[in-house]
C-alpha positions in Angstrom: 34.4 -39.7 16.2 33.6 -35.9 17.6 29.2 -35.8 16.2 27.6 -32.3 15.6 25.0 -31.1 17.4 22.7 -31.9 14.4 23.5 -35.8 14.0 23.2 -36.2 17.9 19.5 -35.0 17.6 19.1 -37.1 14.6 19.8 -40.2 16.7 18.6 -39.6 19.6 15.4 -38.4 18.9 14.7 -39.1 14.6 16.1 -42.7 14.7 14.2 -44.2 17.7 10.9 -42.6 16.6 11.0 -44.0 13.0 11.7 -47.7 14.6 9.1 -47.8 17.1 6.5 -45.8 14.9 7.0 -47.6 11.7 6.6 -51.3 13.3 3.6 -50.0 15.5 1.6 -48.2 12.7 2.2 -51.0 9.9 0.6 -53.6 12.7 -2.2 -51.7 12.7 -3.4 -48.8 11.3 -3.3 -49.8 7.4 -5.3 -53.0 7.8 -8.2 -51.0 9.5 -8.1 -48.0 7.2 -8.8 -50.0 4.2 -11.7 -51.8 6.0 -13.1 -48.5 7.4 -12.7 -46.4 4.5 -14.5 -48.8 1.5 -17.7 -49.0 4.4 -17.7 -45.6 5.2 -17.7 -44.9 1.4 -20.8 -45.7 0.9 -22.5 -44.3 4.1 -21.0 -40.9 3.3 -22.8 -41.1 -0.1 -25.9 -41.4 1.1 -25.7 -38.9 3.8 -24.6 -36.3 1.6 -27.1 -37.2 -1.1 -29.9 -37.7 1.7 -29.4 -33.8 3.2 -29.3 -32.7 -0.5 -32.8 -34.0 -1.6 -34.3 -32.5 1.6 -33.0 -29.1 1.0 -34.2 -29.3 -2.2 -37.2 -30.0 -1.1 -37.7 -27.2 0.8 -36.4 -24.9 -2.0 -38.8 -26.0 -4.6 -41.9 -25.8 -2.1 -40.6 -22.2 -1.7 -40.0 -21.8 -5.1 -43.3 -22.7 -6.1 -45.1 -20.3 -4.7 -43.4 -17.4 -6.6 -44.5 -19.3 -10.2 -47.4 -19.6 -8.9 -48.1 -16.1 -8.4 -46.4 -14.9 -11.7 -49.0 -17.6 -13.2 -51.5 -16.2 -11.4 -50.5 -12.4 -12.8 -50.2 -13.3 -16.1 -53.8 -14.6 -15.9 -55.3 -11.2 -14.0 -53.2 -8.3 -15.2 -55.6 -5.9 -14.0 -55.2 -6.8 -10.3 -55.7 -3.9 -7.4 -52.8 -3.0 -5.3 -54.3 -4.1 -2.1 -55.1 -7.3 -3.2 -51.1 -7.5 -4.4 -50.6 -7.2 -1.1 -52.9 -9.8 0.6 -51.3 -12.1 -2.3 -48.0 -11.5 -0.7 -48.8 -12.1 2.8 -50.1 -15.2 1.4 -46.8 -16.0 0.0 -44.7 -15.2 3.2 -46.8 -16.8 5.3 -47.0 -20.5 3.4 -43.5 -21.6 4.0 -41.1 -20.7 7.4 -37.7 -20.6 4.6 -39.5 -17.4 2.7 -38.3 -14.1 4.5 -40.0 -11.9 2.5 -42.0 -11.4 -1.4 -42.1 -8.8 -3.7 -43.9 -7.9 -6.7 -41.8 -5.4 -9.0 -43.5 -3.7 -11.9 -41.3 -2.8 -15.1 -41.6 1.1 -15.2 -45.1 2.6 -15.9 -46.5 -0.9 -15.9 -48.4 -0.8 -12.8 -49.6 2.8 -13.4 -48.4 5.2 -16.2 -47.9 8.0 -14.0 -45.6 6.1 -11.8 -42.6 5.1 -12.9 -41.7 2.5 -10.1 -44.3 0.2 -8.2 -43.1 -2.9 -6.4 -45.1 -3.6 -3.2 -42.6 -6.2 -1.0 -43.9 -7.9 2.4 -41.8 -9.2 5.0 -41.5 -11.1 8.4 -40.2 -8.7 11.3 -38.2 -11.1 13.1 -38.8 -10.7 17.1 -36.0 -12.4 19.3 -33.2 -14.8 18.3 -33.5 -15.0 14.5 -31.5 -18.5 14.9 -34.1 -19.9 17.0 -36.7 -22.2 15.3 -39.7 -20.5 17.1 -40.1 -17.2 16.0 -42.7 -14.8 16.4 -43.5 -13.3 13.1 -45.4 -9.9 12.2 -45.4 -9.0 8.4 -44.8 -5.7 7.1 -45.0 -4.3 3.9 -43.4 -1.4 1.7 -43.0 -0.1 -1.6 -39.7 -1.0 -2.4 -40.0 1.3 -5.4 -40.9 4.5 -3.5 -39.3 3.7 -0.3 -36.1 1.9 -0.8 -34.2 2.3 -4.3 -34.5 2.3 -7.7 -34.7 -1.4 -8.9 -35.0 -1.1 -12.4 -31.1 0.7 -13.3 -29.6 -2.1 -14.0 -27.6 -2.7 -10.5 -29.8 -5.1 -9.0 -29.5 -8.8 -10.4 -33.2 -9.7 -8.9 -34.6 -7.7 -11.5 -32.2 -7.2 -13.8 -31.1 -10.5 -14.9 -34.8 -12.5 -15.2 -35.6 -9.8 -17.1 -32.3 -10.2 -19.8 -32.3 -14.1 -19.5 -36.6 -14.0 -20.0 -36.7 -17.0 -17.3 -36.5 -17.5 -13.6 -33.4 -18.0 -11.6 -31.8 -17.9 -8.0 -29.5 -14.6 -7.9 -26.5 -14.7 -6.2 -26.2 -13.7 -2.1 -26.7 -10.0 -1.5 -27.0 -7.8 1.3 -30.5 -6.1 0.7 -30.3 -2.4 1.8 -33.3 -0.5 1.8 -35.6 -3.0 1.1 -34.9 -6.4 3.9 -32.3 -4.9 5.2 -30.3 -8.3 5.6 -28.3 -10.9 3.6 -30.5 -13.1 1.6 -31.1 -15.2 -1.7 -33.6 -14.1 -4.0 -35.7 -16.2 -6.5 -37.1 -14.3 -9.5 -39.5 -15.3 -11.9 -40.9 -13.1 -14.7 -44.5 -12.5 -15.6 -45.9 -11.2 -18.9 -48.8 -9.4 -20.4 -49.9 -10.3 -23.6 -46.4 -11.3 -24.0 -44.6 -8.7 -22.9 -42.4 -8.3 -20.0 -44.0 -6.6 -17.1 -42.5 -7.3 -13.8 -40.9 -10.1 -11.5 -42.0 -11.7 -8.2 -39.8 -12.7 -6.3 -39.3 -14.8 -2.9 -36.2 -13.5 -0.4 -34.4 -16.5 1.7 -32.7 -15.4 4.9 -28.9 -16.6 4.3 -28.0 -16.3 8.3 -30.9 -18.7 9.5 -31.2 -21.0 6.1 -30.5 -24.2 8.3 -32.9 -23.8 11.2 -35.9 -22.2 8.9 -35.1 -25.5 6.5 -36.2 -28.3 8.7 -33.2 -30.2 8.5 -31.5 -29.7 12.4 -30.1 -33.1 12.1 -26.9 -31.0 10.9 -26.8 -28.7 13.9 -23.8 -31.1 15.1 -22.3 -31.1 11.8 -21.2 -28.2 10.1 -21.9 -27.8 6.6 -21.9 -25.4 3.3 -24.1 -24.2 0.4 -22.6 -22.7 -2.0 -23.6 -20.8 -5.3 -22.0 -22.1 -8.8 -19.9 -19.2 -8.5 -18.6 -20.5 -5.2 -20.1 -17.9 -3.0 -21.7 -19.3 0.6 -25.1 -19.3 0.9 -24.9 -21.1 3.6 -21.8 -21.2 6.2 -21.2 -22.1 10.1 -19.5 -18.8 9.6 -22.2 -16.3 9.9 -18.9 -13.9 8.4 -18.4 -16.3 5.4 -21.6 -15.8 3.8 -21.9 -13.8 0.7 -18.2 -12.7 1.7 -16.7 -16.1 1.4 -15.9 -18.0 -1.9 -15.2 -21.6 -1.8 -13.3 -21.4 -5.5 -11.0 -18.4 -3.5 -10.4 -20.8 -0.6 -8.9 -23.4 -3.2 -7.0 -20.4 -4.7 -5.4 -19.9 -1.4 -4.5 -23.5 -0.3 -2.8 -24.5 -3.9 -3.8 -27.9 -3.2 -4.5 -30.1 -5.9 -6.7 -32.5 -4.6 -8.9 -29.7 -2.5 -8.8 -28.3 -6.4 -10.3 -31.1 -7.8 -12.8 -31.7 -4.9 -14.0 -27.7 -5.4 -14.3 -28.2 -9.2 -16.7 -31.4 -8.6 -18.7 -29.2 -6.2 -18.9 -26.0 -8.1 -20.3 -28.8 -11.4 -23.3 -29.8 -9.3 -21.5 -33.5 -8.8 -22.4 -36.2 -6.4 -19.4 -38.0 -4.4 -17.2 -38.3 -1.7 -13.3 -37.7 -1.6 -10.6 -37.7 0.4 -7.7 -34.9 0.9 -4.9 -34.7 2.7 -6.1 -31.6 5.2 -7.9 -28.3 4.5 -10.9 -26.8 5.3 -15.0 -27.3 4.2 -17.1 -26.2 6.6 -14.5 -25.3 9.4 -13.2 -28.7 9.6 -9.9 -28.2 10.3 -7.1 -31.1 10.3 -3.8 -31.6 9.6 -4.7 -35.7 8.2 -7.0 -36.8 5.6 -10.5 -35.1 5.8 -14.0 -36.9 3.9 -15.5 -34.8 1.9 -19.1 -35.7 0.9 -21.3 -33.3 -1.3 -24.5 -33.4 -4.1 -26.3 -30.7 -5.7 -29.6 -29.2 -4.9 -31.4 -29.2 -7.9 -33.8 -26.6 -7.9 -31.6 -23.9 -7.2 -28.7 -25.2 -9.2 -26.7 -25.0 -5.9 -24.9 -27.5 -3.9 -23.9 -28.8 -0.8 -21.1 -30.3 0.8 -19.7 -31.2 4.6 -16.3 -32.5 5.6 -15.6 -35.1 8.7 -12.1 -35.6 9.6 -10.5 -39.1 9.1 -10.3 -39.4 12.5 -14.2 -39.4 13.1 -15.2 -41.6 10.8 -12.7 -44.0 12.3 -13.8 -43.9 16.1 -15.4 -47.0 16.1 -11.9 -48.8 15.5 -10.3 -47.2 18.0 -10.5 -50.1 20.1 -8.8 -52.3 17.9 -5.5 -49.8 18.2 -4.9 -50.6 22.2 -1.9 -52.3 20.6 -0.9 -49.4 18.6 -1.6 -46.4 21.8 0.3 -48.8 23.9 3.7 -49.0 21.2 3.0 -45.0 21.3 3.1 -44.5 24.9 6.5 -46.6 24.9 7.6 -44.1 22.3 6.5 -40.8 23.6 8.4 -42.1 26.8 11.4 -42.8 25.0 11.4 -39.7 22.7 10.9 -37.6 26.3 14.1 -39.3 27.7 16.3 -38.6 24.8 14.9 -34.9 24.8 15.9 -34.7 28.3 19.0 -36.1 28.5 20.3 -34.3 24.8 18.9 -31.2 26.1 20.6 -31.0 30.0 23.5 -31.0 27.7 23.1 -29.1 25.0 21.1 -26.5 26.5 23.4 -25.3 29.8 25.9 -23.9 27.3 23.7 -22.6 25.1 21.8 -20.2 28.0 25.0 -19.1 29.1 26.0 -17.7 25.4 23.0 -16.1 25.5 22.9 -14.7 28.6 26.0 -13.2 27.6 24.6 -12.1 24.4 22.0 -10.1 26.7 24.0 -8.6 28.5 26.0 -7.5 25.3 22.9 -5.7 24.0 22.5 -4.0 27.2 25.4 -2.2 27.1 28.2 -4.7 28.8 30.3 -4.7 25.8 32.9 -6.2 28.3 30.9 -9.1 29.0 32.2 -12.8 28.2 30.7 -16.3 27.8 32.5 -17.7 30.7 32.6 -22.2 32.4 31.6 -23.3 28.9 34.1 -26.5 28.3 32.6 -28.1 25.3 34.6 -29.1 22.3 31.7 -29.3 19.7 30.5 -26.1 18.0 29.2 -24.7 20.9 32.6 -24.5 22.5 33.6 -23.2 19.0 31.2 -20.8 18.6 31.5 -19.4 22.7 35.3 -19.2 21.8 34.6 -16.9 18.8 31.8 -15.1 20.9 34.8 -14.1 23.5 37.2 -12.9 20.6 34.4 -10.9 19.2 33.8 -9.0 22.2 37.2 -7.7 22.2 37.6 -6.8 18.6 34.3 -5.0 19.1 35.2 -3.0 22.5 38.1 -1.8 20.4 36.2 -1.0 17.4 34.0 1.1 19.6 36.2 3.0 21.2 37.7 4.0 18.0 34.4 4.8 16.3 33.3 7.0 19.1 36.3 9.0 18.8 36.1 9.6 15.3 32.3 10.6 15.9 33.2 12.9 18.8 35.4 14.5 16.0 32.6 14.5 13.0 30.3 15.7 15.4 32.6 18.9 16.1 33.7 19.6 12.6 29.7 19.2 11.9 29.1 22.0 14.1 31.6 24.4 13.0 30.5 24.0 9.3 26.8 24.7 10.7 27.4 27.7 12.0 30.0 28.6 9.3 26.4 28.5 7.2 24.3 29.9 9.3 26.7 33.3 9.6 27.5 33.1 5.6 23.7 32.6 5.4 23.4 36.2 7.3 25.4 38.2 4.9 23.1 36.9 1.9 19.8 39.4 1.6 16.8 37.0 2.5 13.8 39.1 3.1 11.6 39.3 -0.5 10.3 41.5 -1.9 13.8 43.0 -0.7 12.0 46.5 -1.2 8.2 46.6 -1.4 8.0 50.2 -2.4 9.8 50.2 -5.5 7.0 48.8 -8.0 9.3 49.5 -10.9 10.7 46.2 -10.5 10.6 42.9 -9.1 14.0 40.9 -7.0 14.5 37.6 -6.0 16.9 35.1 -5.4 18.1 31.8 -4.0 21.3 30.2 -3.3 21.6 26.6 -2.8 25.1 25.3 -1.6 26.9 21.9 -1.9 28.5 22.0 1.1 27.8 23.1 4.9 29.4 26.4 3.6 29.5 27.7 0.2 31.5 30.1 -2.3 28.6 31.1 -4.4 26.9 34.6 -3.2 24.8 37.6 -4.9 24.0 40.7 -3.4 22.1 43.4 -3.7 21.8 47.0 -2.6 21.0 50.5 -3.4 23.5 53.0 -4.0 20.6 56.3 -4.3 17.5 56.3 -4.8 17.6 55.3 -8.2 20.5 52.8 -8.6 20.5 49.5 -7.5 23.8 47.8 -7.1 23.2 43.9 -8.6 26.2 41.0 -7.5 27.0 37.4 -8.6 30.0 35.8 -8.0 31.4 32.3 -7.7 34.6 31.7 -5.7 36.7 28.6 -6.9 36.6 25.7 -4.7 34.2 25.2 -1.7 33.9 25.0 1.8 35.6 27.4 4.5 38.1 28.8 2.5 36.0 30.0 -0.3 33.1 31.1 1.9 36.1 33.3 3.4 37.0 34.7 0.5 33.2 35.2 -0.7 32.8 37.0 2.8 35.9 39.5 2.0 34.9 40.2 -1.5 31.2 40.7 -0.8 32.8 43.8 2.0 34.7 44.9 -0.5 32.2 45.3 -3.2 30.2 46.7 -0.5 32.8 49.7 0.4 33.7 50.5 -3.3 29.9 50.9 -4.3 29.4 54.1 -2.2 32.6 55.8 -3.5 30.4 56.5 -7.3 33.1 54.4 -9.0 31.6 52.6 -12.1 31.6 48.8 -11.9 34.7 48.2 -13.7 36.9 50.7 -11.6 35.0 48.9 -8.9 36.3 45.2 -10.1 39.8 46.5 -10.4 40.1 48.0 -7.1 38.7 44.7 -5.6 40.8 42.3 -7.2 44.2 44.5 -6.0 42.6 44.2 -2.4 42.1 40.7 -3.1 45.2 40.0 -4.4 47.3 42.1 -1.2 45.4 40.4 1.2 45.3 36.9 0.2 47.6 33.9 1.5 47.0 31.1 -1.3 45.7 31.5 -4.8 41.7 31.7 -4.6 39.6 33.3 -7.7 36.5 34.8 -8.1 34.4 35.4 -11.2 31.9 38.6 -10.6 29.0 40.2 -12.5 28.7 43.6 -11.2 26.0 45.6 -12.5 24.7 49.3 -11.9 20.6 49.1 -12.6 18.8 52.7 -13.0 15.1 51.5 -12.3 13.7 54.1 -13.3 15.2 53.8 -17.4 15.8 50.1 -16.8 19.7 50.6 -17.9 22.2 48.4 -16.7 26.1 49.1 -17.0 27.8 46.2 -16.2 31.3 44.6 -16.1 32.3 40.8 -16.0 34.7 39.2 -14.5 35.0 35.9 -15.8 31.7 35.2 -14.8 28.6 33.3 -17.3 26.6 36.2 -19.1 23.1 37.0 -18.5 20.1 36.2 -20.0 17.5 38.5 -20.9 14.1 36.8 -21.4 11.4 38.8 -22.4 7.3 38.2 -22.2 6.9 35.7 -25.3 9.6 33.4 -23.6 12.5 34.2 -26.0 15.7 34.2 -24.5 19.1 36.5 -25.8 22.4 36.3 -24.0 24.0 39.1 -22.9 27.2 40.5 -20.5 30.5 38.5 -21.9 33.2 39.1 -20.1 34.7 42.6 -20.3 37.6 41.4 -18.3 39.4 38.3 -16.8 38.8 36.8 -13.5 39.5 38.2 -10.1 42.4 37.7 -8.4 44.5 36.2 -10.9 46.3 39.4 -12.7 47.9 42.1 -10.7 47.4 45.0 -13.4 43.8 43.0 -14.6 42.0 46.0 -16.7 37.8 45.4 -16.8 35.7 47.4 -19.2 32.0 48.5 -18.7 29.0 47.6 -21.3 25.2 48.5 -20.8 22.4 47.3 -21.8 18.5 48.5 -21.5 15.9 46.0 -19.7 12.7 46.4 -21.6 9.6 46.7 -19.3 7.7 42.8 -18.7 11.6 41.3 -19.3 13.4 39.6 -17.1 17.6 39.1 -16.4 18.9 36.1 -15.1 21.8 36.0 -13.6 23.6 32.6 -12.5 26.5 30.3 -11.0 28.3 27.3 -13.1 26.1 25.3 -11.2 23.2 25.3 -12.9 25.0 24.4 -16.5 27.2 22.4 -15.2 25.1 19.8 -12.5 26.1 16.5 -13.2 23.0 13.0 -13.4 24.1 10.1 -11.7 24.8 8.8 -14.8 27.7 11.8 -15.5 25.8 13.6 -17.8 25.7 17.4 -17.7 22.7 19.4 -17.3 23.7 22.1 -20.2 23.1 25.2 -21.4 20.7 24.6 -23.7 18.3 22.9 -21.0 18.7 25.7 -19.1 17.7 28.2 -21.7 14.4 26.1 -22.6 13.5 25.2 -18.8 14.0 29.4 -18.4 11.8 29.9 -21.5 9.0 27.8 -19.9 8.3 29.7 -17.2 8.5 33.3 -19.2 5.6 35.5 -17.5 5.6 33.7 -13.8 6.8 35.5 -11.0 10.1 35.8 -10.2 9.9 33.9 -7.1 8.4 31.1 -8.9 11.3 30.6 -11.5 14.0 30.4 -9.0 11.8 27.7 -7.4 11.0 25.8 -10.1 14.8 26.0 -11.4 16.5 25.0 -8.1 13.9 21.8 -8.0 14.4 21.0 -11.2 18.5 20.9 -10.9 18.4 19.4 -7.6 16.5 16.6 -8.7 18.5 16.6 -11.9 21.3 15.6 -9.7 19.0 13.2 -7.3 19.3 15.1 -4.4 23.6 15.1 -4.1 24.6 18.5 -4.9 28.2 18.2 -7.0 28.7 22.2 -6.9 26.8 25.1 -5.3 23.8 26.6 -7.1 22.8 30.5 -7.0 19.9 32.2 -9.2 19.0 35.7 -9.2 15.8 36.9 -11.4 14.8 40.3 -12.2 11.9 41.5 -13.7 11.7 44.9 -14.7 7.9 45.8 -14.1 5.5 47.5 -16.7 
């Protein structure tokens, strides 16, 4: 029986590990967890609960001082504002976890000519601030003059003690302008003759809480505080506090167990549990971690460490000599299978990929070569070889056909570029006529297009207007469009009217051409001086006429069939007067008929109301705004060349 690659790794390295592990570890390790975890129990317990009481210990001495104080000012209301001062030196000074004190007035309380009053005294911190000796010098502000404005509403230290009419621990905050670095703040309220007049309020460095607390037994042993929202307040992290949130950590691991373990925190519980790897307090392991935690009381917060499994279990460690020994024997046997699967697994593999280097650098002739395995490396090497020729011959015939593209490509670009020439393209196409305003864009759906306009004058006063739409696209209709423009050209200094002029160019056309190709042509004759235009059609759409309020009146039917398809083809001529401040709009099918992904057609009614909109812009700006409009109408994939011509005869 021929095995895969995948059932000799099984057995050779899944199957030997599972034997040796499973007798080794049920020896030992199961009898010795039970034992260590029901002792340890209890010890982690009373560790966590032990920290807990001294923290909030400390908290309450600190916590003190500000009732205290707002006993104190509810008693002497009428106190000076140096001797709130020497009161708050007082305060800093009787306990190394206060930072800083404050004393903040409700506005006009202190003085009714000044609105804010809140004088605040802190330590200025001299060397490492981690360090339990610290040289302190107190300073003092007035937070209401000097820093910001604490009665708006945006700072919870005031804010909320004055809503909630009692004293609480805020949540950690960043103190800009006043301590200038991440603290707690306790807040208690004081009163005179009942009413609300101000808060005092301690500030606890965040960054230094477990040096300035007294408890460095927990130097070694990294631990957390967090607020009942879940923020740190305290954090082996200095990056995690404030910043961090234990609830979000939970949120990110998706682990039930850490869940449940958060939720007892965040409750202010007492206990120890177990879970299957995660992180409190940067303990980080892939087994079973202890979690131990209680609250602190005073603050309403809580704290909690983690020990990896492994720790707690060090002193058993000598009773597993039985159990390293049956690992060593499997690590040693795992390493030979490894060794001996891999020398032959792995030659054959390099070679295909060495060959697949080579490949990618450009060796398309290159070949996994002294492979003689019959497993699915052989199979796939085999297939590797046959794919290199069918791709070698799949290139060659791909860069052919680009070679061809790329030539094609280049004779339809400058195909544009010199139909692109005969088009007018410099607007205003003549600045010093003021009577009227020109301009024009034509989009095509190919390199090269059959869609042109022209204009030119014929005197002084008579400007020669074109619009025409050759059938089909491409070459041979931007050949066609190049003939007819010439002739148009020719005939329109002869004085003939437009229609003599459409008959003359469509027996030209017709003498000259070699396949049937048609043109529809507006030719008008515009005196800019009355605003007259005589006109003949060819086929072609009728104009618009759009005047100032936006209302929009076709005119120019056909006075004649299209060009090129009747010998003895007859056209008549029409006028009509431009009124001053209205515009004509002359067009290709493109417009009317552009086509949504979906198939349906843009219309003429769209047109006419998109035309309407835009009644009173410049003339520049509704070809713009029409072009976009259709292109995007048709998401970018042109199905038929698109020309526009606006003019606006000025008032």
């Amino acid at each position: 029986m021929q095995l895969s690659i995948r059932w000799k790794l099984i057995i050779s390295i899944v199957l030997p590990m599972l034997i040796i592990s499973s007798i080794v570890m049920s020896l030992t390790f199961d009898r010795l967890y039970s034992n260590a975890k029901q002792r340890l129990h209890g010890e982690a317990t009373d560790m966590a609960r032990h920290y807990a009481a001294r923290l909030d210990a400390e908290f309450k001495t600190a916590t003190q001082v500000a009732r205290s104080t707002a006993n104190f000012l509810n008693i002497h209301p009428d106190i000076a504002e140096e001797e709130l001062y020497e009161i708050l030196r007082q305060n800093v000074v009787q306990s190394p976890l206060i930072y800083g004190a404050a004393i903040a007035f409700e506005p006009y309380q202190f003085d009714k000519e000044l609105k804010l009053f809140s004088p605040y005294v802190y330590r200025e911190l001299s060397g490492n601030t981690k360090s339990k000796e610290i040289e302190t010098k107190l300073l003092s502000l007035d937070i209401g003059i000097d820093s910001y404005d604490y009665s708006n509403g945006e700072w919870d230290w005031f804010s909320r003690p004055r809503e909630l009419d009692k004293a609480i621990w805020t949540e950690p905050y960043f103190d800009e302008g006043a301590g200038n670095i991440l603290m707690d703040t306790y807040s208690v309220p004081f009163y005179r003759d009942g009413k609300f007049r101000g808060i005092v309020t301690i500030d606890i460095p965040l960054d230094a809480l477990q040096q300035n607390a007294g408890i460095e037994q927990l130097q070694k042993q990294p631990f957390v505080i967090v607020s009942p929202s879940g923020k740190f307040i305290a954090h082996p992290d200095s990056e995690m506090i404030m910043k961090g949130n234990i609830r979000q950590r939970a949120d990110e691991i998706m682990d039930s167990a850490y869940s449940r373990v958060v939720d007892n925190i965040l409750a202010g519980e007492n206990g120890v549990a177990v879970i299957k790897g995660g992180i409190i307090a940067n303990v980080v392991e892939q087994g079973p971690v202890w979690v131990f935690f209680a609250p602190i009381k005073s603050t309403g917060w809580s704290f909690a460490t983690g020990v990896a499994e492994s720790k707690m279990t060090e002193h058993v460690r000598s009773q597993l000599f039985l159990g390293a020994v049956s690992l060593c024997i499997l690590i040693f046997l795992v390493i030979c299978s490894i060794l001996f699967v891999s020398n032959n697994l792995t030659d054959p593999i390099r070679k295909l990929a060495a060959a697949v280097k080579r490949i990618g650098e450009g060796e398309l002739d290159c070949k996994a070569t002294n492979i003689n395995s019959t497993d699915e490396i052989g199979q796939l090497a085999n297939g590797f070889n046959d794919m290199v020729c069918r791709l070698n011959h799949h290139v060659e015939a791909l860069s052919k056909e680009m070679a061809a593209r790329q030539l094609v490509e280049n004779e339809l670009s400058v195909a544009r570029e010199i139909q692109a020439s005969l088009l007018p393209r410099t607007f205003p196409p003549f600045p010093d006529h003021e009577e009227f305003d020109l301009y024009a864009r034509n989009e095509a759906a190919r390199h090269v297009a059959g869609d042109f306009y022209d204009f030119f004058f014929v005197n002084e006063t008579t400007l020669m207007i074109v619009m025409a739409d050759v059938s089909g696209k491409g070459i041979p209709a931007a050949m066609i469009m190049a003939v007819t423009r010439t002739i148009i050209r020719n005939l329109a200094n002869t004085g003939k009217s437009p229609a003599e002029i459409l008959e003359e160019t469509n027996r030209l056309l017709i003498e000259s051409r070699t396949q049937p190709m048609f043109v529809t042509i507006f030719l008008g004759c515009y005196d800019t001086n009355s605003g007259t235009l005589n006109y003949a059609n060819a086929g072609h759409h009728p104009a618009y006429i759009i005047n100032k309020e936006g209302a929009i009146n076709s005119i120019g039917e056909a006075t004649g069939t299209i060009v090129g398809m009747l010998d003895d083809a007859v056209y008549e001529n029409d006028s009509v007067v431009l009124e001053p401040e209205n515009y004509m709009v002359l067009y290709t099918d493109g417009i009317p008929e552009a086509r949504s992904p979906g198939g349906e057609f843009y219309g003429d009614n769209a047109f006419t109301d998109l035309l309407s909109n835009y009644a009173g812009k410049q003339t520049k700006e509704i070809c713009d705004h029409v072009i976009n409009e259709i292109t995007e109408y048709q998401a970018g994939e042109l199905s038929d060349d698109i020309t526009l011509m606006v003019l606006l005869r000025n008032n």
